[in-house]
LODREN-428538 format. One record per residue (C-alpha): y, x, z; residue number from 1; residue in one letter. Coordinates in Angstrom, 2 decimals, always signed. Each point is the difference from the previous one (the first is absolute). Layout:
<pt><c2>Y</c2><c1>X</c1><c3>Z</c3><n>NUM</n><res>A</res></pt>
...
***
This chain:
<pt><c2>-4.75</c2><c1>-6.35</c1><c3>-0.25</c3><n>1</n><res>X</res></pt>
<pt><c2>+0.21</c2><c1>+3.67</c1><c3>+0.60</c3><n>2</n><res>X</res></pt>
<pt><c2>+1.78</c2><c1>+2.64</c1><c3>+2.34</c3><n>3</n><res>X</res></pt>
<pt><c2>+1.10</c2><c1>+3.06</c1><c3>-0.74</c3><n>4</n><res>X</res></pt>
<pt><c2>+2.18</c2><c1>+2.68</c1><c3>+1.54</c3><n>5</n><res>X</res></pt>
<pt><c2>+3.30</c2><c1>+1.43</c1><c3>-1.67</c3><n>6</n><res>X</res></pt>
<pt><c2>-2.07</c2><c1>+3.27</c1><c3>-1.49</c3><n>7</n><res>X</res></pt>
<pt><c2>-1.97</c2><c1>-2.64</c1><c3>-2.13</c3><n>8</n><res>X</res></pt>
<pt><c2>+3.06</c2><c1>-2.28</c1><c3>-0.41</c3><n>9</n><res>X</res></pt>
<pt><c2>+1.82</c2><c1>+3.01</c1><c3>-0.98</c3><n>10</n><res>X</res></pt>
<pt><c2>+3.82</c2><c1>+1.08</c1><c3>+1.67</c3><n>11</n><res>X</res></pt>
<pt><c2>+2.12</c2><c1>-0.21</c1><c3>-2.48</c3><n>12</n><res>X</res></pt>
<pt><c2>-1.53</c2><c1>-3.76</c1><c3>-1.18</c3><n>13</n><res>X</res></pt>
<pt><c2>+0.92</c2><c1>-0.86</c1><c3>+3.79</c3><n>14</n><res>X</res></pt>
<pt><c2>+3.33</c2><c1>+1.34</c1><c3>-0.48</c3><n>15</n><res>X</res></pt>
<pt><c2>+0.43</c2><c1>-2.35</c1><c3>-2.86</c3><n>16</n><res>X</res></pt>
<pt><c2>-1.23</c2><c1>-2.73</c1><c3>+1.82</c3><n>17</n><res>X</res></pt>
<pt><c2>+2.73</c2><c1>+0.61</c1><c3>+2.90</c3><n>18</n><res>X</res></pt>
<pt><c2>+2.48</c2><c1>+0.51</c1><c3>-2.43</c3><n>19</n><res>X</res></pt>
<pt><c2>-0.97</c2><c1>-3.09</c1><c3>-1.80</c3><n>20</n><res>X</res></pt>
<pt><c2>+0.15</c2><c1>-2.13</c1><c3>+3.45</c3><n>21</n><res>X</res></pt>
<pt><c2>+3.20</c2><c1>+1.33</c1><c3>+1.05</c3><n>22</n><res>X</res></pt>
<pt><c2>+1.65</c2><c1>-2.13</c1><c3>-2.33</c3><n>23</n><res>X</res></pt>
<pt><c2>-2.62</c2><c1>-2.51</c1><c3>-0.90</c3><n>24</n><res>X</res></pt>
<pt><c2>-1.10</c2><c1>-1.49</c1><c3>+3.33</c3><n>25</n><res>X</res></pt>
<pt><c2>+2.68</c2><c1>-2.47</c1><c3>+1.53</c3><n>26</n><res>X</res></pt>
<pt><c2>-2.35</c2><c1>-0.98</c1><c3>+3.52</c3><n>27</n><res>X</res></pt>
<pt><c2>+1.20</c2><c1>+0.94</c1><c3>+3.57</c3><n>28</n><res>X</res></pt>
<pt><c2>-1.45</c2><c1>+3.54</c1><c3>-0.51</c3><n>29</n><res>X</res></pt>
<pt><c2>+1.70</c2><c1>+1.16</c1><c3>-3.23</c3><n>30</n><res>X</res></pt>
<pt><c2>+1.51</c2><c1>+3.07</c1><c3>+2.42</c3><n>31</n><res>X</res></pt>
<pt><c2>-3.21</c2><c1>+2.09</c1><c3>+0.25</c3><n>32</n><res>X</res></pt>
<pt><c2>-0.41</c2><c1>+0.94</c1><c3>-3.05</c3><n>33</n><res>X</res></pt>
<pt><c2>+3.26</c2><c1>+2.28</c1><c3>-0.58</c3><n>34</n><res>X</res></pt>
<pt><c2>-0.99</c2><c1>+1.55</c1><c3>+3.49</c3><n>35</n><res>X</res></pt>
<pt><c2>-3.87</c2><c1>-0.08</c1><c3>-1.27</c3><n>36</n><res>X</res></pt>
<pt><c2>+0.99</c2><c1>+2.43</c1><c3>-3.16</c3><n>37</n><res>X</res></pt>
<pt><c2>+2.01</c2><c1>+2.54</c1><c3>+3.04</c3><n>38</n><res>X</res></pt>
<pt><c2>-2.94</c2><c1>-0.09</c1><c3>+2.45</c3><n>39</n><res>X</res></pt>
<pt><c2>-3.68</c2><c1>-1.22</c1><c3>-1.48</c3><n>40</n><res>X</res></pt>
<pt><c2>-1.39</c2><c1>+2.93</c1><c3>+0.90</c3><n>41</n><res>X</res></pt>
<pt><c2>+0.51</c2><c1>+0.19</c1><c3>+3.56</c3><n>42</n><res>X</res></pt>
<pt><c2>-2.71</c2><c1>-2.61</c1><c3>+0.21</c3><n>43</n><res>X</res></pt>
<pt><c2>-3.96</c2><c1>+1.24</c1><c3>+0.32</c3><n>44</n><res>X</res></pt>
<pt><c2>-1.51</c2><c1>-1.96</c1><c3>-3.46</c3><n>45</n><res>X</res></pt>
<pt><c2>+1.42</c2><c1>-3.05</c1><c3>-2.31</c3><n>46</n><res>X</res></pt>
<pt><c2>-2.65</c2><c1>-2.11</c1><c3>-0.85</c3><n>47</n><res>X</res></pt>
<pt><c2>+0.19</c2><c1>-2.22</c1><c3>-3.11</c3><n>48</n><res>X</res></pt>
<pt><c2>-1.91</c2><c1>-3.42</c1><c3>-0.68</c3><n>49</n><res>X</res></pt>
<pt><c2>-0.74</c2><c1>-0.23</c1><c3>-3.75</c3><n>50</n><res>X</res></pt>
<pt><c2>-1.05</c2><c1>-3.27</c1><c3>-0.79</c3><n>51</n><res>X</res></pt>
<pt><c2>-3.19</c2><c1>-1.29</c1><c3>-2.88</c3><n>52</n><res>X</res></pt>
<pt><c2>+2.50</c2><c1>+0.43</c1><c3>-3.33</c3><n>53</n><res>X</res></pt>
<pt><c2>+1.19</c2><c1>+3.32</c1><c3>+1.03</c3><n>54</n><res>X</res></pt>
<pt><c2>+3.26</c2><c1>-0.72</c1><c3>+1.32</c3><n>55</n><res>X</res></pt>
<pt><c2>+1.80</c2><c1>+0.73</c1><c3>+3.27</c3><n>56</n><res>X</res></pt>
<pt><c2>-0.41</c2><c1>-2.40</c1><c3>+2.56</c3><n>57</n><res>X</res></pt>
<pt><c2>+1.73</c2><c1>+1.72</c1><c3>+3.40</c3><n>58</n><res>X</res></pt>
<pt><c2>+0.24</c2><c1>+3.20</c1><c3>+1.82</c3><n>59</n><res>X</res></pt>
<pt><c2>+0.43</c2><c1>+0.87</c1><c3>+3.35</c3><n>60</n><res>X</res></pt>
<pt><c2>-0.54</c2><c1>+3.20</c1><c3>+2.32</c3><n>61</n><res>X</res></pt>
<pt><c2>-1.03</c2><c1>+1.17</c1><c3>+3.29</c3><n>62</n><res>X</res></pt>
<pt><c2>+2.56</c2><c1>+1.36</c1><c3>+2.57</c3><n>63</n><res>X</res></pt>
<pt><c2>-0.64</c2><c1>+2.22</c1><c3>+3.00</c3><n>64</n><res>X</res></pt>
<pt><c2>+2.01</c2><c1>-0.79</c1><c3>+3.49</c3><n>65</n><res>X</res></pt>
<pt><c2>-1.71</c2><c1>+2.45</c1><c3>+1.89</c3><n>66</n><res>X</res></pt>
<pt><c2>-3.42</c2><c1>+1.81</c1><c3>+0.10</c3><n>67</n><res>X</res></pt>
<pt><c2>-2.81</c2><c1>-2.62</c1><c3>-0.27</c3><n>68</n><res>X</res></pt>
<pt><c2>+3.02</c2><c1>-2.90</c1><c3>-0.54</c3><n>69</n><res>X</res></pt>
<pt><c2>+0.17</c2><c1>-1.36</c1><c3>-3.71</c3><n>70</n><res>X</res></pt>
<pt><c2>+2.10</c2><c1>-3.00</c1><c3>-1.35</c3><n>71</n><res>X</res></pt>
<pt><c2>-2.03</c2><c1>-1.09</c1><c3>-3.20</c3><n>72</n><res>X</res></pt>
<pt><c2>+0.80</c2><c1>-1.82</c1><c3>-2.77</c3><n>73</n><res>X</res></pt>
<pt><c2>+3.61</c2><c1>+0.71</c1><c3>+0.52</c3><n>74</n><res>X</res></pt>
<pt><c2>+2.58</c2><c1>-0.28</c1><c3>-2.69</c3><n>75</n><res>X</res></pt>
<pt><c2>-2.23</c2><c1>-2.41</c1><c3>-1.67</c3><n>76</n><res>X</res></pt>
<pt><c2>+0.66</c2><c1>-1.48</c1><c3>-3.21</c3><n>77</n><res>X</res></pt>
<pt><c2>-1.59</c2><c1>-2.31</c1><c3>-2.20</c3><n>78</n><res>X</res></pt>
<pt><c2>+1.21</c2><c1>-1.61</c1><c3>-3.46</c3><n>79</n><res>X</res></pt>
<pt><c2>+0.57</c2><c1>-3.24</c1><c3>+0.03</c3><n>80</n><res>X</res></pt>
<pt><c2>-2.70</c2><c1>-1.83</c1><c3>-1.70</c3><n>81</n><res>X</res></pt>
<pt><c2>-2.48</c2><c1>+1.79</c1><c3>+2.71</c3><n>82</n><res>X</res></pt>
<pt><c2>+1.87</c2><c1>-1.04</c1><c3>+3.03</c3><n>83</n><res>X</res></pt>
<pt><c2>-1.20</c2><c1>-3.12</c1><c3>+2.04</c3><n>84</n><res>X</res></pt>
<pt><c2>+3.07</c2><c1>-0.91</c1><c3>+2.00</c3><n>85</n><res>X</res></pt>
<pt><c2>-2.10</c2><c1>-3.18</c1><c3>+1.28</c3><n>86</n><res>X</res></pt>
<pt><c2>-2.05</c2><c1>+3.03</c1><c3>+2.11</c3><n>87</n><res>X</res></pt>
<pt><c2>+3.25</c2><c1>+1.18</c1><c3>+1.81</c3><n>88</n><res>X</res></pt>
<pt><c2>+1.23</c2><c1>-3.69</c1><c3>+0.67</c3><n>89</n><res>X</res></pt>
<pt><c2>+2.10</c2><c1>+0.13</c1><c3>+3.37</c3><n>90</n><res>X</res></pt>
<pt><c2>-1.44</c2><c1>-2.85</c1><c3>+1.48</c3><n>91</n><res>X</res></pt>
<pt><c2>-2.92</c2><c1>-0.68</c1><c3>-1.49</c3><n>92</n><res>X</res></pt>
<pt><c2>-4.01</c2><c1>+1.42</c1><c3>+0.81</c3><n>93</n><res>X</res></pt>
<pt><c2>-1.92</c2><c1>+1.08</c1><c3>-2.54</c3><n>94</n><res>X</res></pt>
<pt><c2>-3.04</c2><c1>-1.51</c1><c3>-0.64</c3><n>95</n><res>X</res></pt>
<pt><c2>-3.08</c2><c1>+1.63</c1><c3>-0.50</c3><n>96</n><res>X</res></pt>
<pt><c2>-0.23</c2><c1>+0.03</c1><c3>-3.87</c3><n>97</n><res>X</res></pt>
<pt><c2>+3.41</c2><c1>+2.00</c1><c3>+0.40</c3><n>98</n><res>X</res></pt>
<pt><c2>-1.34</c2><c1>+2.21</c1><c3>+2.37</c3><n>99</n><res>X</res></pt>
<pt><c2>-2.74</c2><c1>+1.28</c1><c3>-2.21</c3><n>100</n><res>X</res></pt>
<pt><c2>+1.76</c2><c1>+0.36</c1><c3>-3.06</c3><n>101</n><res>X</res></pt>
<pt><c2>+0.51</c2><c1>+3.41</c1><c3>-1.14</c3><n>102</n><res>X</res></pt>
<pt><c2>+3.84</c2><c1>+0.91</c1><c3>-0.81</c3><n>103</n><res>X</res></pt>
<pt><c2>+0.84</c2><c1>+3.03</c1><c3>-1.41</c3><n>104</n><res>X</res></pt>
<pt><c2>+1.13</c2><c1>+0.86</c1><c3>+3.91</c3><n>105</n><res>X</res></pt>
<pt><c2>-3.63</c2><c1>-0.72</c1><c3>+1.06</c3><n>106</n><res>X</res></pt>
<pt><c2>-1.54</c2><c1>+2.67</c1><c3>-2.70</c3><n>107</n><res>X</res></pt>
<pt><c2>+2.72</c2><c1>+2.55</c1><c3>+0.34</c3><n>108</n><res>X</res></pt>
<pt><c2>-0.77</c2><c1>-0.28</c1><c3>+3.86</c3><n>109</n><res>X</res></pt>
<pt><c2>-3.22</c2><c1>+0.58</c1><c3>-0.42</c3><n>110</n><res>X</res></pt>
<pt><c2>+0.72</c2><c1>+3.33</c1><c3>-1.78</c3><n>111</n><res>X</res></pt>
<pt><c2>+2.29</c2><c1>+1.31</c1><c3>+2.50</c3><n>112</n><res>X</res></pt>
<pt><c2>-2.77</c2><c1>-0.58</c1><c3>+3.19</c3><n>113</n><res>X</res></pt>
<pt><c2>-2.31</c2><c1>+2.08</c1><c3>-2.65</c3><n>114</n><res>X</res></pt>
<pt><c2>+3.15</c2><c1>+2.39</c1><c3>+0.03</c3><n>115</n><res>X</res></pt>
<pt><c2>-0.18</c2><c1>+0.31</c1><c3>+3.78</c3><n>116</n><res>X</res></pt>
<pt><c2>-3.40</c2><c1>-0.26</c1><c3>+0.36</c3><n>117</n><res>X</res></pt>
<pt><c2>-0.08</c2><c1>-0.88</c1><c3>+3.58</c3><n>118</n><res>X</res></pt>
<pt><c2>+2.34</c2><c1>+3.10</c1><c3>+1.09</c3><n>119</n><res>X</res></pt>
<pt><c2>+2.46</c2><c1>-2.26</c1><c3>+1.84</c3><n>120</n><res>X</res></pt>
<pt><c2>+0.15</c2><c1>-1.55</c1><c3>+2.99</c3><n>121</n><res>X</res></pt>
<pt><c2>+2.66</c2><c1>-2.76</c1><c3>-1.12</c3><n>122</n><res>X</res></pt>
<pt><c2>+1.04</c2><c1>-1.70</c1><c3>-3.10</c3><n>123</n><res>X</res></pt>
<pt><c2>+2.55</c2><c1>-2.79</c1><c3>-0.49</c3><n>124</n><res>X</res></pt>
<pt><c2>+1.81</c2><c1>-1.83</c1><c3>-1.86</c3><n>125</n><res>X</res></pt>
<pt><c2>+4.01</c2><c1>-1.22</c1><c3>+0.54</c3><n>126</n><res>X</res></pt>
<pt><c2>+2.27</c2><c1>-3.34</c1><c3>-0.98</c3><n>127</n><res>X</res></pt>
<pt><c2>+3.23</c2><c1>-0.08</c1><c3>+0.38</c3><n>128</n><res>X</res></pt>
<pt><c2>+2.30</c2><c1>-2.83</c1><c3>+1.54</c3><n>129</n><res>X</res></pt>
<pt><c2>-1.14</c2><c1>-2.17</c1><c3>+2.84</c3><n>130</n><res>X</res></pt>
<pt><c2>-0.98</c2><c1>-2.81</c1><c3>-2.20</c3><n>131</n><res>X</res></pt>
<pt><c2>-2.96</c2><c1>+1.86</c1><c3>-1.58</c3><n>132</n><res>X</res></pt>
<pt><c2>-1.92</c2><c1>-0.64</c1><c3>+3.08</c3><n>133</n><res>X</res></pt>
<pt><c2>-2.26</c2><c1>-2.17</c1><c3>-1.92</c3><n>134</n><res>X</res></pt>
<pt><c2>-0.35</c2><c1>+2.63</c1><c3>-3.02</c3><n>135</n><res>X</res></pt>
<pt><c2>-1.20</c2><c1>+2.39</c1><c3>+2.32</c3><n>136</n><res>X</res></pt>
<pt><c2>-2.45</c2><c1>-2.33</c1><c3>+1.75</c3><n>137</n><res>X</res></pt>
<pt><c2>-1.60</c2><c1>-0.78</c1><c3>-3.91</c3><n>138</n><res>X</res></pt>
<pt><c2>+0.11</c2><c1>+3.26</c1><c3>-1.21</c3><n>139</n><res>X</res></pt>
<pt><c2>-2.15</c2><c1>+1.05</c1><c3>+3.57</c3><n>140</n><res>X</res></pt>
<pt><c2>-2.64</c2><c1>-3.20</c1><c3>-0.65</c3><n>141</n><res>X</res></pt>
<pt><c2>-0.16</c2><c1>+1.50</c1><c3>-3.44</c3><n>142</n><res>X</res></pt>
<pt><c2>-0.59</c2><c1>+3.93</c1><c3>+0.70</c3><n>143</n><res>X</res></pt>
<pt><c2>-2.75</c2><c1>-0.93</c1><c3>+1.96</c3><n>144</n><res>X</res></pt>
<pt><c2>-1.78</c2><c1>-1.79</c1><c3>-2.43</c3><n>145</n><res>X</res></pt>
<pt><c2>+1.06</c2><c1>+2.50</c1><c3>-3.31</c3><n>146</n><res>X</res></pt>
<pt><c2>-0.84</c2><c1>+3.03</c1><c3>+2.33</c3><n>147</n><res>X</res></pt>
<pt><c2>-2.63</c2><c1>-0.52</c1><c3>+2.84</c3><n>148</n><res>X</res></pt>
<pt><c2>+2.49</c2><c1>+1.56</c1><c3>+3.02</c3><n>149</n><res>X</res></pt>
<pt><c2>+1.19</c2><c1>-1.98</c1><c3>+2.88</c3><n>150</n><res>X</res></pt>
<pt><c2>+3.84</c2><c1>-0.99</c1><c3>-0.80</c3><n>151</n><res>X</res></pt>
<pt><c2>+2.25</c2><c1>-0.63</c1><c3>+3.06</c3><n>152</n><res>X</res></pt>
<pt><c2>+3.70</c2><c1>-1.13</c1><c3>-0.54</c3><n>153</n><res>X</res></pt>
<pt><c2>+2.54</c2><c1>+1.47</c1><c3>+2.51</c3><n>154</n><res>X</res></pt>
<pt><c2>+1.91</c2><c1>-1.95</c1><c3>+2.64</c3><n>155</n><res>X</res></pt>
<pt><c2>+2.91</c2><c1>+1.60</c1><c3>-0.62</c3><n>156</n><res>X</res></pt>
<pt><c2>+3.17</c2><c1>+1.46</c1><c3>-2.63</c3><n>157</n><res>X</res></pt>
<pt><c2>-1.07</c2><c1>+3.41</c1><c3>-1.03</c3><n>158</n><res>X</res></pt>
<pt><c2>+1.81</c2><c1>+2.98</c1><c3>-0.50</c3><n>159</n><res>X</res></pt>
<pt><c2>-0.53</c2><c1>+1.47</c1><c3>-3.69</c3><n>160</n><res>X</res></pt>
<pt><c2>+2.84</c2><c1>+2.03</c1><c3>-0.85</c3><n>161</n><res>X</res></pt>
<pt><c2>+2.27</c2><c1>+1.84</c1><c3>+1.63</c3><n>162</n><res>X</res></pt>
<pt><c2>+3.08</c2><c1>-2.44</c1><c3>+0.20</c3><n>163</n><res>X</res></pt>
<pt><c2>-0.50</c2><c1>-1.58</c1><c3>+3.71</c3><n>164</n><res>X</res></pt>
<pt><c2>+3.08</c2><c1>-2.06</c1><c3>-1.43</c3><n>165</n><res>X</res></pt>
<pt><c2>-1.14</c2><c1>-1.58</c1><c3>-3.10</c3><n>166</n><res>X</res></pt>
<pt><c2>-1.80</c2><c1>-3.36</c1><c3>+0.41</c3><n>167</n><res>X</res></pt>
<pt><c2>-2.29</c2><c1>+0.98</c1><c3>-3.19</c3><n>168</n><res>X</res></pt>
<pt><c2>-1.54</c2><c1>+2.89</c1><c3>+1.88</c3><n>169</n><res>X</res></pt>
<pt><c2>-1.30</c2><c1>-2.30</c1><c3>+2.63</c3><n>170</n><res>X</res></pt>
<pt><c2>-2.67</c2><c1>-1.26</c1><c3>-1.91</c3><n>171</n><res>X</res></pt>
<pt><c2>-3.26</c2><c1>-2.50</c1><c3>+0.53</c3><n>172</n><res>X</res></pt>
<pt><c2>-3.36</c2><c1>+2.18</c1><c3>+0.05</c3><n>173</n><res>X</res></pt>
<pt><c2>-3.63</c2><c1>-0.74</c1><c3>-0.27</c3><n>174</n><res>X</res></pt>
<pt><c2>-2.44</c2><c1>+3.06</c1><c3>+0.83</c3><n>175</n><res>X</res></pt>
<pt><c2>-3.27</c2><c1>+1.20</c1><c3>+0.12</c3><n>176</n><res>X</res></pt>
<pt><c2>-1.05</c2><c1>+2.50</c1><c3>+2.90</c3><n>177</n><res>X</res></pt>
<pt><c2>+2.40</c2><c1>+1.18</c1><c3>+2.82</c3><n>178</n><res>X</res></pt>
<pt><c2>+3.19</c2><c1>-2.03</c1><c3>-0.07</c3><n>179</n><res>X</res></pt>
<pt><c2>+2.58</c2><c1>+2.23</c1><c3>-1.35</c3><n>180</n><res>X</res></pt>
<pt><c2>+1.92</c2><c1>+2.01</c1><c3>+2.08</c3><n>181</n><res>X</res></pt>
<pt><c2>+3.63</c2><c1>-1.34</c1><c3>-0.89</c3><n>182</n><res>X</res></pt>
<pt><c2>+2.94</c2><c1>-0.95</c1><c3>+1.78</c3><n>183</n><res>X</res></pt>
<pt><c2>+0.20</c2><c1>-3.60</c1><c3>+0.40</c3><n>184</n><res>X</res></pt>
<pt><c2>+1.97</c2><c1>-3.23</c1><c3>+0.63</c3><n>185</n><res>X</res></pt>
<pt><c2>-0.79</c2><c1>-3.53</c1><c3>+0.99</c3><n>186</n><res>X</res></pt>
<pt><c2>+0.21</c2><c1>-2.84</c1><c3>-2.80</c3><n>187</n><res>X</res></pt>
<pt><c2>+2.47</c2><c1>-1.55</c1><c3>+2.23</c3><n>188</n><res>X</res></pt>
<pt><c2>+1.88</c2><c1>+3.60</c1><c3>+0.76</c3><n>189</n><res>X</res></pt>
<pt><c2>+0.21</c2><c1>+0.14</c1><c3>-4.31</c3><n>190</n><res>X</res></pt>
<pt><c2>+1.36</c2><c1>-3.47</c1><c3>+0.19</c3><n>191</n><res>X</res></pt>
<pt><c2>+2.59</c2><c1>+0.51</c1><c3>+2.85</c3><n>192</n><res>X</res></pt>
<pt><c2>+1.43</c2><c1>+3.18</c1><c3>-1.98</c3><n>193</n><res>X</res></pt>
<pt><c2>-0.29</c2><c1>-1.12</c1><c3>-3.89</c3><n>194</n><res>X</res></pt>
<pt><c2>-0.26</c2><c1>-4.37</c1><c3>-0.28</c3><n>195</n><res>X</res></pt>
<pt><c2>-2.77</c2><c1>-1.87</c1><c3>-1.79</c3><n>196</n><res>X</res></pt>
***
């Protein structure tokens, strides 16, 4: 599988591709892509896994919170016959054969640390609901095996957008580095105020 960025994947293919999922994609996150088509450019690079016969496999992109501060793989999406939903089982470890197999998230990860190339002083990545704990706890095991870097998962709900409000913006992380600087809640707090 290869990575490439949206130059190489070329714009107006990606625009296609958003258009395309706007209508196509029936999964809990079918309402990014309408905002995706408004705003894709506020983000620094998209980054595209292209798998061995050619085809598109996922994208995702990098986001900066503040200088140094970077979610990655956000807005990540992968077609269906490359996703491993036994990975991102709620209650379940992953074992170690999981761990080290490479997902189209593990190569386009990859590519965006070569992106960076060390200039940050945190990366992470975000889950949201309460009940992807778990996830989070996997997908840390796994980043430190697919990319070398010490992977800590945060005690807390995180802050990543601006609605203090909205249960979705308090969100699971995992990071690498500093621990974000983000407003944040208790698991219990995120309970009391929006139920299991």
């Amino acid at each position: 599988m290869q990575v490439i960025t949206l130059d190489e994947f070329g714009e107006d293919r990606f625009i296609r591709l958003l258009t395309e999922l706007t209508t196509s994609v029936k999964d809990k996150n079918r309402d990014w892509f309408p905002i995706l088509l408004k705003n894709y450019k506020k983000y620094a690079e998209w980054f595209f896994a292209i798998d061995d016969n050619n085809e598109f496999a996922a994208f995702s992109t990098i986001q900066e919170f503040y200088t140094g501060c970077y979610r990655v793989l956000t807005r990540h999406y992968v077609v269906d016959k490359h996703r491993r939903s036994n990975l991102l089982a709620y209650r379940k470890p992953v074992t170690q054969f999981e761990n080290h197999h490479l997902s189209p998230a593990s190569y386009i990860i990859q590519r965006q640390l070569e992106y960076l190339n060390g200039n940050f002083n945190t990366i992470f990545i975000s889950f949201e609901h309460i009940n992807r704990s778990r996830v989070t706890v996997n997908m840390s095991r796994k980043l430190e095996v697919n990319t070398g870097l010490k992977w800590l998962v945060g005690d807390s709900m995180y802050l990543t957008c601006a609605d203090h409000t909205s249960q979705s913006c308090w969100q699971n992380i995992c990071y690498s580095g500093n621990e974000p600087i983000l407003d944040k809640i208790s698991r219990q707090e995120w309970i009391k105020r929006y139920g299991k």
